[in-house]
C-alpha positions, 0 to 999 in steps of 0.5 A: 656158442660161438660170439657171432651166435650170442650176437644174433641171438640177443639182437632176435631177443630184443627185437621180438621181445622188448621194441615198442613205446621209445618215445617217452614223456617230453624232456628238455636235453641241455648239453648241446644247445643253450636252450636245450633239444626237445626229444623231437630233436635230439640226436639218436645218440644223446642219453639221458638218465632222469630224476625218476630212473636215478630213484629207481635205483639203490646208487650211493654214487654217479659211478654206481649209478651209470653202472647200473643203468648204462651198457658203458664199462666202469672198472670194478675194483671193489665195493662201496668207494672204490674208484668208479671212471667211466670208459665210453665205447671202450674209451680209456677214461682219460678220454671222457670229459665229467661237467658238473652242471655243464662245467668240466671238473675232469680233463688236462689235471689227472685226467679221468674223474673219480665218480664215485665222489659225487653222491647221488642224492645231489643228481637231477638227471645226466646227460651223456653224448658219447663221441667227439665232442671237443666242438662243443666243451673243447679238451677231453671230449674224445670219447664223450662227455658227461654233464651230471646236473644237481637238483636245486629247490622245487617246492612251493611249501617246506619239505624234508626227505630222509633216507636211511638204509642198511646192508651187507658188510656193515653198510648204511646211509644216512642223508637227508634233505630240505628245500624250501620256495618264497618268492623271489628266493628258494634253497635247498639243502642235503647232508649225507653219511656212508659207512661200510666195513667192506668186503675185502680186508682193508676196505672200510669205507667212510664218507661225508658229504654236503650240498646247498643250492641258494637261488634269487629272482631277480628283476633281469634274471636269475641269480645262483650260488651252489656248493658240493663238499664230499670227504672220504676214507678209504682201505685200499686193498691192492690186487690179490695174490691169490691166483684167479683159479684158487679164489673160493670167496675167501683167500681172495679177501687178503689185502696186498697192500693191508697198511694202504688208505686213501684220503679223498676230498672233493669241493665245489662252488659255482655263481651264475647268472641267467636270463633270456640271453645270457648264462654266466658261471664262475666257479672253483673246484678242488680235488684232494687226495692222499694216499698213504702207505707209509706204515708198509715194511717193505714198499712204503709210500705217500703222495699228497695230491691238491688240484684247484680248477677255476673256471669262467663260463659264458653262453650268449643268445644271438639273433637268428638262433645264433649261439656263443660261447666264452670260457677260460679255465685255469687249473694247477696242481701241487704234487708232494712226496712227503717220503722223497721230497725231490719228486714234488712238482707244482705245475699249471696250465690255462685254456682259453675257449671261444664257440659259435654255433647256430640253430637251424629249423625247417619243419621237422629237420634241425641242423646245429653246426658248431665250431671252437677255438682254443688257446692252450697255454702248453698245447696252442691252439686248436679248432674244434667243428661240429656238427648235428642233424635231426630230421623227422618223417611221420614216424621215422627220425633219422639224425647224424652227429660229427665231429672232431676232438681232442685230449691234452696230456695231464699233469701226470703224463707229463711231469711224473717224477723219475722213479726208476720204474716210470717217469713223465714224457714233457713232449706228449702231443695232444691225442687227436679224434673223430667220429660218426653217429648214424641213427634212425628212430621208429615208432610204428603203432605197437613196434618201435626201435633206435639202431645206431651205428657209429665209428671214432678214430684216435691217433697219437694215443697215449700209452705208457709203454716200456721206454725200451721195449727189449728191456725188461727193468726199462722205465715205463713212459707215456708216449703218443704210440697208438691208433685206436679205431671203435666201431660197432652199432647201440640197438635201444628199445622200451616197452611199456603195458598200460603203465604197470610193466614197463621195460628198457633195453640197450644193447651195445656191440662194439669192436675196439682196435689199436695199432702200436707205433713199436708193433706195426708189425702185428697190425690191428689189436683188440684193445685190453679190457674191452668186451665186444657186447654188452646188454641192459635190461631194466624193468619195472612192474606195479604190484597190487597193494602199492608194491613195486618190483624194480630189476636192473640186469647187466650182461658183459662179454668176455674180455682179456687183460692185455692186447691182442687178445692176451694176458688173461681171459676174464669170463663173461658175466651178468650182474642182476640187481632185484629190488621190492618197494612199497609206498606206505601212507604216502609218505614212506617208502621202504625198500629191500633189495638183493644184488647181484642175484645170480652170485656170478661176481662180475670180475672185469678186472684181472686180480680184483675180486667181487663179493657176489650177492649182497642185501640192502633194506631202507625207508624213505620218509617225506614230509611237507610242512 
């Protein structure tokens, strides 16, 4: 079946089939206004995973998470730990901005954020806006921005949750939390241990993490202090020398790299202040990570990475819906070699933010134009507009979102050490973008549909390329040498019968194009590792006797490992997760759940092999006090 056929087909499928019922149960989308967006007024083009949604799913991370439930790309390089960095509309990760809390902790550092070290027992809900965005959060937010926000104590009596679960490769979790209200002051507090021996040779895996979340009412406002701390180990495999042809489940387990372990450490601490006018934060982040392969005979190596982040954050409520904001962000990092000393780099840079935005109401239209500055102390400064438009009929709600965006060179792109094979660029030029979102909603009785067409343009993406094409031992540099354009349509549909079947699809086509400044000549090229569709369809449907069948299906394109449709051709693939749940005397739940069903593996990228179809079981308990 040619790829035109598969689109048609999947789009008749979805239309038929799953439209009805979009608008679901009110919820309040904070990432774009300081008051936050009722549904009525969200931008077609807004997503938002909630609390119940994140339940649903068996997720031990934010990256396993958004892997599931979205039709965006997260590169698979192995099982439970391995790096998850989320590429939207066929971005490069370096190009999504992560908030924590609407706080960045991604950007002009190492660029993209590591997922997988947020665990998902802390997660409330996220809010994803894909396009540019850098009106909004400044740097970064060229293909989107990620604002993951952490729960904080809800109940008025003491309550105590545990989770414990085990499955394939020796995998198991333990975590547990407390929270707790008496007014004026509430806390919650939860720890977590994962553990798996994993799939591959050298891919044991080990985590420990913790979060607290203290909070005082007082007499102008509310006052907030929360800390996240994770600390994980893990076996880094490397790709596999087997050839793709030969991989029978077993060969391609050998490590490449069997001495190779990885040490991350990720803390986080944030005090804000909030009332009816004002929201203050001050925060302080650190990433550390270690990668030691310093036992390997033939190639060994060590980096030793610490970046610390501090971050001022004001928003101001102004008169008529008028909205600013202040921000200043410092962040430095320390790059040791402890092998060959004589590449350690120390370096850092600071961003100054200001923005205005303001609220206009009539009826059913709203319209928020925004507008920032930044000062940035390596890249000067920048202005930054933007602009939504939500306008609702009867039935019918059409929004457009705008904007233009920006992405500062990291610390790496800049300052890697000369290492013969790759070496930093000091005079990279910041990637600049833009975008449109067009979407209308239907809700028509018993029909209803979301169709989203949208289209971004980079210029002076970063690559590293070879320094001398014509040479094939020349150093491999970061250099301002593409264009990127993506275009291409997001179809959203849900289906709900009397609350006992329930059903979501997201259907995601998207085109994804550069040109090369050295290849000119060849014109547009499909970008490496992008597929032209995808698909999501998650269900759920209550069973008599309090049972509950939950299944989460991902459907992803073939794609190539090289532009231009070269290199190696990774085959299309469905990854289909079923999970059975039963509530038993209303305190526990207990689970069992098989992923990827149909054993198809999911490979999407070229030498990193999957394990195919894995168990999980696991009870929760509940207990108020």
């Amino acid at each position: 079946m040619s790829t035109f056929n598969k689109i048609f087909c999947f789009i008749k499928i979805l239309i038929i089939i799953f439209t009805s019922g979009l608008f679901s149960k009110e919820e309040i989308f904070i990432s774009i206004t300081k008051e936050g967006l009722k549904k009525q007024f969200l931008p077609s083009n807004a997503i938002m995973i909630t609390e119940e949604e994140i339940k649903n799913t068996d997720a031990k991370n934010v990256g396993e998470l958004l892997e599931i439930l979205t039709s965006y790309e997260l590169p698979r390089y192995g099982t439970l730990g391995s790096v998850k960095n989320l590429r939207i509309r066929n971005s490069t990760a370096d190009q999504v901005l992560i908030l924590l809390n609407g706080i960045p902790i991604s950007g002009c550092g190492k660029g993209g954020f590591n997922l997988s070290l947020i665990p998902i027992e802390v997660v409330k809900k996220i809010e994803i806006l894909p396009g540019s965005f850098s009106g909004l959060y400044g740097a970064n937010a060229v293909g989107g921005v990620v604002n993951i926000i952490t729960k904080t104590f809800t109940q008025e009596k003491p309550q105590i949750l545990t989770n414990i679960s085990y499955g394939s490769f020796n995998t198991y979790s333990l975590n547990g939390s407390f929270d707790y209200v008496s007014s004026p002051f509430g806390i919650k507090i939860s720890l977590a241990d994962l553990h798996s021996d994993g799939w591959r040779e050298n891919s044991k895996y080990d985590a420990l993490s913790g979060y607290a979340d203290f909070g005082v009412e007082m007499l102008h406002g509310k006052l907030n202090f929360n800390v996240l701390s994770k600390k994980s180990k893990l076996g880094i495999p490397g790709i596999s020398l087997v050839p793709m042809e030969s991989w029978d489940g077993v060969q391609e387990k050998e490590a490449s790299t069997p001495y190779a372990v990885q040490h991350d450490e990720f803390n986080f601490i944030c005090l804000s202040f909030e009332n009816n006018f004002i929201t203050s934060k001050i925060s302080y982040d650190t990433q550390g990570l270690i990668y030691d392969n310093s036992k390997d005979p033939f190639w060994p190596e060590k980096t030793d990475s610490k970046l610390n982040t501090l971050n001022f954050l004001n928003n101001i409520r102004l008169p008529y819906k008028f909205y600013g904001s202040l921000s200043y962000n410092y962040t430095a990092i320390n790059q040791q070699y402890p092998l060959n000393t004589s590449f350690n780099f120390k370096k850092d840079v600071s961003n100054l933010g200001v923005g205005l935005q303001k609220e206009l109401t009539l009826g059913g239209m709203n319209f928020i134009p925004s507008i920032r500055w930044d000062s940035n102390s390596l890249f000067g400064n920048r202005f930054s507009p933007q602009a939504v438009f939500v306008y609702n009929f009867q039935r019918i709600k059409l929004s457009f979102t705008t904007g233009t965006s920006w992405r500062a060179p990291t610390f790496l792109d800049l300052y890697w050490p000369d290492q013969i094979w790759a070496k930093g660029n000091p005079n990279l030029k910041p990637e600049e973008s833009y975008s449109f979102d067009f979407a209308v909603e239907s809700n028509l009785g018993n029909i209803s549909f979301l169709l989203n067409p949208f289209y971004r343009y980079i210029k002076d993406q970063i690559r590293w390329y070879p320094e001398n094409p014509q040479d094939m031992f020349s150093a491999w540099v970061p250099s301002n040498v593409d264009e990127a354009v993506v275009q291409g349509i997001e179809f959203k549909s849900e289906f709900s019968f009397k609350n006992i079947f329930n059903n979501k699809v997201s259907f995601l086509l998207s085109d994804n194009r550069i040109k090369k400044k050295e290849e000119a000549h060849k014109g547009w090229q499909k970008q490496a590792y992008s597929p032209l569709f995808s698909l999501i369809y998650n269900s759920e449907l209550l069973l008599p006797y309090g049972f509950k069948f939950i299944s989460f299906l991902k459907y992803v394109d073939s794609q190539y490992s090289r532009d231009g449709e070269l290199g190696r051709k990774l085959k299309e693939y469905i990854l289909w997760d079923i999970k059975f749940t039963k509530e038993v005397f209303k305190f526990i739940n207990i689970y069992f759940q098989i992923n990827d069903l149909l054993d198809q593996k999911g490979v999407n990228r070229e030498g990193y092999p999957q394990p195919g179809r894995t168990y999980e079981g696991g009870i929760y308990f509940t207990i108020k006090i």
